[in-house]
C-alpha positions in Angstrom: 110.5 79.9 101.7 108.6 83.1 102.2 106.2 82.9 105.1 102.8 84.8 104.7 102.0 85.9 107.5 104.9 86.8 108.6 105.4 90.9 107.5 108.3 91.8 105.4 110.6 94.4 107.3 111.7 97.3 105.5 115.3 98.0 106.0 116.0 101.8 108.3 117.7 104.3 106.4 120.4 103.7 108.9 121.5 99.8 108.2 120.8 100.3 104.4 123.3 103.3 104.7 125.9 100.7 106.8 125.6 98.4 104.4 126.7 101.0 101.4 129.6 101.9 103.9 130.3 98.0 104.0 130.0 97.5 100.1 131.9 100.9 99.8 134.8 99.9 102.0 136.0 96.5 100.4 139.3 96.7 98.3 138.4 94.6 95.7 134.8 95.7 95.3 132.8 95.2 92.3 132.2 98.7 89.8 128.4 98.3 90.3 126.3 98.6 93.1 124.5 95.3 93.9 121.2 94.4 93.1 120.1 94.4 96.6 121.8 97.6 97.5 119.8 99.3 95.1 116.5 97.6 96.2 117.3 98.1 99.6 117.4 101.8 98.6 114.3 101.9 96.6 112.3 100.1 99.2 113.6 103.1 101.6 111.7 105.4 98.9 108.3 104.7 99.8 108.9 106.0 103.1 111.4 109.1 102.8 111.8 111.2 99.5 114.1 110.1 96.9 116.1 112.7 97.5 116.7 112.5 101.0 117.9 108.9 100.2 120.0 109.9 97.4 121.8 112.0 99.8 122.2 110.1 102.8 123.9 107.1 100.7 125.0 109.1 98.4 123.8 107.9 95.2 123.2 109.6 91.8 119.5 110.8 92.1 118.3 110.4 89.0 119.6 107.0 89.0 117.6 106.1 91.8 114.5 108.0 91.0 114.6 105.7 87.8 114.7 102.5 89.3 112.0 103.5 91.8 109.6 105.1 89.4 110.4 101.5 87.8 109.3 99.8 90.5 105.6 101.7 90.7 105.2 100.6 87.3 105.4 96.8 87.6 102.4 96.8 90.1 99.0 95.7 87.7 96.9 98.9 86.6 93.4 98.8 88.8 90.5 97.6 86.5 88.1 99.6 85.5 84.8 99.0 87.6 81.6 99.7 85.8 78.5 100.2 88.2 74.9 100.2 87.6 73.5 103.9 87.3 72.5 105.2 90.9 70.8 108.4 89.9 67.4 109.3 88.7 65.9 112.1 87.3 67.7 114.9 89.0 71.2 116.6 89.3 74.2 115.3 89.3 77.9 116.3 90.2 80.5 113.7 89.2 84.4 114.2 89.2 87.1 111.5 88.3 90.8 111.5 89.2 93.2 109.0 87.2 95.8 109.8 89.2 97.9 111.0 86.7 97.0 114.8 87.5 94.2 114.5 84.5 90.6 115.3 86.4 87.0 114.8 84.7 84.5 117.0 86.1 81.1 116.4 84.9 77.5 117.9 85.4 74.4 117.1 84.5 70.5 117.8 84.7 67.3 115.7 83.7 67.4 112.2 82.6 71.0 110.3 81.8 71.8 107.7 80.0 74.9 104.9 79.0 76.7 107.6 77.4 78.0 109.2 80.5 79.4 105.5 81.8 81.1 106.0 78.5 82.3 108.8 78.9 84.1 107.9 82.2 85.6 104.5 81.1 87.1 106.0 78.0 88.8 108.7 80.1 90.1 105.9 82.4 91.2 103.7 79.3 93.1 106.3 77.7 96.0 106.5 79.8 97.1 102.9 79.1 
């Protein structure tokens, strides 16, 4: 059983690269690394480049960039938050990043209305 408030210890790049050696060194090995090998490997991505882990374990790179892109993907998508409009009559400067590398830069004078909320939710939605 998993305990909560206990934190979950990322392997070093050092014991996860022993433990390849381990794998590597058994006679009657299987053809395919383990499972937990490559989460092991993946979970060293968040921390060092995929291709510094590539190379010090010596895996194919984009084999492991694969699975760890993969692993990104799983988490939810953040939900779209709509707020009340916070502006009144004057100038506004508003710029939106989807993270994606797409930007929405917008500026405006005199009175605004819903449109511009929708405007900014239907750049969000349309990466999904």
């Amino acid at each position: 059983m998993i305990d909560p408030a206990r934190p979950v210890q990322v392997p070093t790049l050092e014991t996860v690269r022993a433990r390849f050696a381990t794998w590597r060194s058994k006679p009657n090995r299987m053809r395919r690394i383990p499972d937990e090998l490559w989460d092991a490997a993946v979970s060293l991505c968040s921390e060092h480049s995929v291709c510094q882990v590539s190379r010090a374990l010596r895996l194919d790179y984009k084999a492991l960039r694969l699975r760890y892109h993969g692993s990104k993907r799983s988490e939810p998508p953040q939900p779209f938050v709509e707020f009340p409009p916070l502006w009144g009559q004057g100038e506004v400067f508003l710029e939106c990043d989807d993270g994606h590398r797409q930007q929405l830069r917008i500026h405006c004078k005199g009175p605004l209305d819903s449109r511009l909320v929708d405007l900014v939710k239907t750049f969000f939605e349309g990466r999904r």
